[in-house]
Backbone as a printed PyTorch tensor [residue, N CA C, xyz], in Angstrom:
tensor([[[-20.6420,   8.7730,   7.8600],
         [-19.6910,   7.7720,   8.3120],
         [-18.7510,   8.3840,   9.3330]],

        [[-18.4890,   7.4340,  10.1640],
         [-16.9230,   8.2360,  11.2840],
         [-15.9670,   8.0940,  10.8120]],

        [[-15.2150,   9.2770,  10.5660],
         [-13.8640,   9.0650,   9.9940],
         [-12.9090,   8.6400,  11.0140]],

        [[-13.2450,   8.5050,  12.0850],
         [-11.9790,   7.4660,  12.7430],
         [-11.8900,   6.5180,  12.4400]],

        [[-13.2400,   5.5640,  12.9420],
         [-13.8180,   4.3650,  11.8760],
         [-12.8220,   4.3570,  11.0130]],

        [[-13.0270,   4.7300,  10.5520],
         [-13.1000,   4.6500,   8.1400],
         [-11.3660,   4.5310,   8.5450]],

        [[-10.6840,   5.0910,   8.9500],
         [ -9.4590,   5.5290,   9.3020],
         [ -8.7340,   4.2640,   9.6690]],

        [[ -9.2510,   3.5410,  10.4730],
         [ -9.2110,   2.5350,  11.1990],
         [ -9.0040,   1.4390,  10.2330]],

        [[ -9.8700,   1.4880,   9.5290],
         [-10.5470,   0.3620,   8.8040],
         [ -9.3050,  -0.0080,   7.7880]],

        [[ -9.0350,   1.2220,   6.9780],
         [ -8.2810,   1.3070,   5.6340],
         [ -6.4590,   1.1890,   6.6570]],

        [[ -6.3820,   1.4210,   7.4360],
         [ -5.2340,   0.8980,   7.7140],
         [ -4.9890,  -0.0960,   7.9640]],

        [[ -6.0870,  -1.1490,   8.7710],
         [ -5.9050,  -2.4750,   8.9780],
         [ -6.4100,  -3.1790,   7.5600]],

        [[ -7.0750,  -2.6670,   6.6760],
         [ -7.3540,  -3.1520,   5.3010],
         [ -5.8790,  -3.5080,   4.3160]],

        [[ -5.3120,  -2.1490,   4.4870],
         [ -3.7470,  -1.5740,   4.3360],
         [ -2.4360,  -2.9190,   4.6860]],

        [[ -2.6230,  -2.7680,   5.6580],
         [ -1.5110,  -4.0660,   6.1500],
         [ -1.9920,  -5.0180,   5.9300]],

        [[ -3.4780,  -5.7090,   5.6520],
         [ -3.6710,  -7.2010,   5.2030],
         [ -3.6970,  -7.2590,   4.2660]],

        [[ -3.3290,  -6.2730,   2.9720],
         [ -2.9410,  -6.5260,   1.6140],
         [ -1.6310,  -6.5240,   1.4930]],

        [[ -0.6820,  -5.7130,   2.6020],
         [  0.6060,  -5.8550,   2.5240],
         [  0.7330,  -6.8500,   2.5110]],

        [[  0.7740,  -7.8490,   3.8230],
         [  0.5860,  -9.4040,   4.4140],
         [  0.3200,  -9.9730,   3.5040]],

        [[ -0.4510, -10.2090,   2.4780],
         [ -0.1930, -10.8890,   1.5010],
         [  0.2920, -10.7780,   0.4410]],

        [[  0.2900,  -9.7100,  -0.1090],
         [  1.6250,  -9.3710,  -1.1370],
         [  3.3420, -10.0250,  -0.6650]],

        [[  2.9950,  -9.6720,   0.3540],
         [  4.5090, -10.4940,   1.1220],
         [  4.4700, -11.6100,   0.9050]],

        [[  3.4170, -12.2790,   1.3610],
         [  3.3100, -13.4390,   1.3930],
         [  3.7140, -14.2980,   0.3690]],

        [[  3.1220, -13.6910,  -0.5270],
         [  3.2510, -14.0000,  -2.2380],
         [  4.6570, -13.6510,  -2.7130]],

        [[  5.6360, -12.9940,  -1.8280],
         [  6.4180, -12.8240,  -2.5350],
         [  6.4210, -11.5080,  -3.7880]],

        [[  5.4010, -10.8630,  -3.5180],
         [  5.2520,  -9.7220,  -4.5340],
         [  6.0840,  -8.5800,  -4.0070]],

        [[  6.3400,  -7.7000,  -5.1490],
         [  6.9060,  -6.1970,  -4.6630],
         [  5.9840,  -5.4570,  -4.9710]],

        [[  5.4570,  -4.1850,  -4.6520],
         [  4.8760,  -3.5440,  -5.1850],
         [  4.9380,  -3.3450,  -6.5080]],

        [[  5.8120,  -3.1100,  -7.1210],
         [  5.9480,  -3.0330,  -8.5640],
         [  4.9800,  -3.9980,  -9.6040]],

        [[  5.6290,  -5.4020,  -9.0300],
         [  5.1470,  -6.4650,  -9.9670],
         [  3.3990,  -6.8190,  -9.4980]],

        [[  3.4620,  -6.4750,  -7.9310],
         [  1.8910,  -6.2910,  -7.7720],
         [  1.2210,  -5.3680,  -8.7740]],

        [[  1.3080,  -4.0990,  -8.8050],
         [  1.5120,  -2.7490, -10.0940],
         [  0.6750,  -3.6100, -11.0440]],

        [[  1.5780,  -4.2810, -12.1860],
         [  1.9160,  -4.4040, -13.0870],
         [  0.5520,  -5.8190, -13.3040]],

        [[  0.6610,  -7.0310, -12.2030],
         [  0.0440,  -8.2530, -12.9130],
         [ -1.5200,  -7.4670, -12.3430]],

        [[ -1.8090,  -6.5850, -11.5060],
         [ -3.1050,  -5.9650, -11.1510],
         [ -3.6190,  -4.7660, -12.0390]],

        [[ -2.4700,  -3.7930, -13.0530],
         [ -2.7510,  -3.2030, -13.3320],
         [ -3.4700,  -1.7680, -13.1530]],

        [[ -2.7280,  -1.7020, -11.4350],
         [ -2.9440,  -0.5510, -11.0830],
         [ -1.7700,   0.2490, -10.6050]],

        [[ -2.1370,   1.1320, -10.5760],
         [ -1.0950,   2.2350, -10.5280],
         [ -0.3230,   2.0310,  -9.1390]],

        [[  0.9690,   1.7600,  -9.1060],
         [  1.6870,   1.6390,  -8.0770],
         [  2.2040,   2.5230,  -6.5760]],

        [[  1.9980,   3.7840,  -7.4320],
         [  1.5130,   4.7220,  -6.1950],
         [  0.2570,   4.4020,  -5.3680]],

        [[ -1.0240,   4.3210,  -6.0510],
         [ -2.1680,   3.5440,  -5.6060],
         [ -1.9560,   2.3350,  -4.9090]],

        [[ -1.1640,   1.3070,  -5.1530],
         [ -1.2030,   0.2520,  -4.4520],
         [ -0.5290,   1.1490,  -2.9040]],

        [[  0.6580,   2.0600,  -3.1280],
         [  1.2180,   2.1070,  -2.1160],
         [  0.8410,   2.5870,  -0.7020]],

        [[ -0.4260,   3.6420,  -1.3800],
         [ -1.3820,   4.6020,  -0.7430],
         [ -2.1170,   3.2860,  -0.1410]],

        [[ -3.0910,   2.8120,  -0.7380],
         [ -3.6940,   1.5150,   0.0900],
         [ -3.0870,   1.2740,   1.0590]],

        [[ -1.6840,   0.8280,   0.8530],
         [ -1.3810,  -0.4420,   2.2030],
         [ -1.2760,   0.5300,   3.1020]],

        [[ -0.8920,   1.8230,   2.8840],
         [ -0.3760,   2.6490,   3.4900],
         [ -1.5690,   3.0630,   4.8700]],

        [[ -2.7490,   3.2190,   4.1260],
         [ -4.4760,   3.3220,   4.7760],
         [ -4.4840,   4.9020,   4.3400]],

        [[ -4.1600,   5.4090,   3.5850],
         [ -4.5500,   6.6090,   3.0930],
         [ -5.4300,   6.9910,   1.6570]],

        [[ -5.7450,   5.5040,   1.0780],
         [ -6.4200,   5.3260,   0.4530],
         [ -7.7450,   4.7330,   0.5480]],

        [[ -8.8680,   4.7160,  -0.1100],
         [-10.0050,   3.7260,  -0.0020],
         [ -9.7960,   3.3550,  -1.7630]],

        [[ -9.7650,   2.1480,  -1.6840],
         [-10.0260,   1.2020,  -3.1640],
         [-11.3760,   0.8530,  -3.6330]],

        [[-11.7600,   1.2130,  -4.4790],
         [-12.9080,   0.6420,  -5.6490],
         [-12.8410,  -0.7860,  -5.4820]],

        [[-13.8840,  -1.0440,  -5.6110],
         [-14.2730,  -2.3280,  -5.9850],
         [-13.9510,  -2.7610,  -7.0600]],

        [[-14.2450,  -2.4130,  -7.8220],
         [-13.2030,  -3.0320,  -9.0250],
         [-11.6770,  -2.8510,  -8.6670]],

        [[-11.0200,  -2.1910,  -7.9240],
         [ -9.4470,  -2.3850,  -7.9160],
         [ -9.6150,  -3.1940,  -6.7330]],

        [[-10.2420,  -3.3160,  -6.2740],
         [-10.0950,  -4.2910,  -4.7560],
         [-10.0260,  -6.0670,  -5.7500]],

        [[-11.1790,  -5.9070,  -6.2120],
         [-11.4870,  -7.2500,  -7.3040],
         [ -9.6530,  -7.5010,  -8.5820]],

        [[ -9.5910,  -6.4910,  -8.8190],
         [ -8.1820,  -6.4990,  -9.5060],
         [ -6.9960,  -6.9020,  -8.3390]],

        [[ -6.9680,  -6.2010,  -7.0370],
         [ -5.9650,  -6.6910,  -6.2560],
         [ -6.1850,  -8.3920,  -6.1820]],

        [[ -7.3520,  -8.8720,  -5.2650],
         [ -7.6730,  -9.7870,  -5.5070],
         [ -6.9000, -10.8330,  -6.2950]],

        [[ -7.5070, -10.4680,  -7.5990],
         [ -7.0570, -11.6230,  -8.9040],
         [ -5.5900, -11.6850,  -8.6160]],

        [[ -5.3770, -10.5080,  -8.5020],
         [ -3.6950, -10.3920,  -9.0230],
         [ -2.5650, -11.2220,  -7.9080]],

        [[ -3.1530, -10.9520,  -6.7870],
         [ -3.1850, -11.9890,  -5.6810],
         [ -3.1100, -13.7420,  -5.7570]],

        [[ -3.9850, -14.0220,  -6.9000],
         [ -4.4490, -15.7210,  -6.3540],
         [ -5.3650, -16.0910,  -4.9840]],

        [[ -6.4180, -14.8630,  -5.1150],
         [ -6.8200, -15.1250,  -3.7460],
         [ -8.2670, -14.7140,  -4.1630]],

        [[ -9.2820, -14.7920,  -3.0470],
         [-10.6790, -15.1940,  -3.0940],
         [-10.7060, -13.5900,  -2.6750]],

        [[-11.8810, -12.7100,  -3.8300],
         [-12.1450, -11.2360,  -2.9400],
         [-12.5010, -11.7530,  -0.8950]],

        [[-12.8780, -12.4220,  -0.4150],
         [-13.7920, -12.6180,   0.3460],
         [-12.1520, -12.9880,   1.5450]],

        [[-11.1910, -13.7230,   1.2610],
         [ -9.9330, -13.6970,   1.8740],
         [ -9.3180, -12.6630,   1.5830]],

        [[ -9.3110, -11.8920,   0.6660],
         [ -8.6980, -10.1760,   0.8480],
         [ -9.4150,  -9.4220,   1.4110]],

        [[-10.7180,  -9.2260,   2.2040],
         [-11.7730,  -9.0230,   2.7310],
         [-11.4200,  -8.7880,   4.0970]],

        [[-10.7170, -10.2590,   4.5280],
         [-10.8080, -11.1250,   5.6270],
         [ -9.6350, -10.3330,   6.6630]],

        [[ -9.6250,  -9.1990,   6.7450],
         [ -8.7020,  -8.0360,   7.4410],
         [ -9.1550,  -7.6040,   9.3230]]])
Protein backbone atom coordinates (compact mmCIF):
# COMPACT_ATOMS: atom_id res chain seq x y z
CA UNK A 1 0.00 0.00 0.00
CA UNK A 2 1.29 3.86 -0.33
CA UNK A 3 1.58 5.33 2.75
CA UNK A 4 0.87 8.73 1.49
CA UNK A 5 -2.29 7.32 0.16
CA UNK A 6 -3.21 5.58 3.43
CA UNK A 7 -2.12 8.96 5.09
CA UNK A 8 -4.37 10.82 3.06
CA UNK A 9 -7.15 8.72 3.41
CA UNK A 10 -7.32 8.41 7.41
CA UNK A 11 -7.14 12.11 7.68
CA UNK A 12 -9.93 12.94 5.44
CA UNK A 13 -11.68 9.71 7.06
CA UNK A 14 -10.60 11.67 10.44
CA UNK A 15 -12.46 14.94 9.85
CA UNK A 16 -15.66 13.23 8.37
CA UNK A 17 -16.17 11.53 11.64
CA UNK A 18 -15.36 14.72 13.37
CA UNK A 19 -18.13 16.46 11.03
CA UNK A 20 -20.43 14.36 12.29
CA UNK A 21 -19.88 13.93 15.77
CA UNK A 22 -20.32 17.73 15.62
CA UNK A 23 -22.99 17.47 13.89
CA UNK A 24 -24.66 15.34 16.37
CA UNK A 25 -23.73 17.42 18.88
CA UNK A 26 -21.39 14.77 20.44
CA UNK A 27 -18.13 15.37 22.50
CA UNK A 28 -15.72 13.01 22.31
CA UNK A 29 -16.33 11.72 25.59
CA UNK A 30 -20.00 10.85 25.22
CA UNK A 31 -19.05 9.60 21.62
CA UNK A 32 -16.41 7.29 24.01
CA UNK A 33 -18.93 6.09 26.03
CA UNK A 34 -22.47 5.41 23.72
CA UNK A 35 -19.65 3.62 21.05
CA UNK A 36 -17.73 2.10 23.60
CA UNK A 37 -14.50 2.84 22.53
CA UNK A 38 -11.74 4.13 24.01
CA UNK A 39 -11.61 7.87 23.80
CA UNK A 40 -8.09 8.33 23.12
CA UNK A 41 -8.91 6.02 20.07
CA UNK A 42 -11.70 8.04 18.96
CA UNK A 43 -9.28 11.01 19.25
CA UNK A 44 -6.40 9.38 17.27
CA UNK A 45 -9.00 8.62 14.40
CA UNK A 46 -10.26 12.03 13.78
CA UNK A 47 -6.96 13.05 14.28
CA UNK A 48 -5.79 10.51 10.95
CA UNK A 49 -3.20 8.86 13.00
CA UNK A 50 -5.19 6.04 13.43
CA UNK A 51 -6.74 3.25 11.10
CA UNK A 52 -10.13 1.78 12.75
CA UNK A 53 -11.36 -1.87 12.62
CA UNK A 54 -14.24 -2.61 11.23
CA UNK A 55 -15.90 -3.48 13.95
CA UNK A 56 -15.05 0.00 15.65
CA UNK A 57 -15.84 1.73 12.43
CA UNK A 58 -19.41 -0.37 12.65
CA UNK A 59 -19.49 0.75 16.53
CA UNK A 60 -18.72 4.46 15.48
CA UNK A 61 -21.37 4.12 13.05
CA UNK A 62 -24.20 2.88 15.44
CA UNK A 63 -23.17 5.21 17.96
CA UNK A 64 -23.64 7.90 15.40
CA UNK A 65 -27.36 7.16 14.12
CA UNK A 66 -25.90 6.78 10.88
CA UNK A 67 -25.65 4.18 7.97
CA UNK A 68 -21.80 2.44 7.98
CA UNK A 69 -22.03 3.37 4.17
CA UNK A 70 -22.69 7.49 5.18
CA UNK A 71 -19.71 7.22 7.64
CA UNK A 72 -17.93 5.75 4.63
CA UNK A 73 -19.04 8.61 2.56
CA UNK A 74 -15.60 10.81 3.36
Amino acid sequence: MNSTRDEKLLKRFGKHLASIRKEKKLSLRKLSDIADVDFSQIHRIEKGESNPTLTMTIALAEALNVTLEELMQF
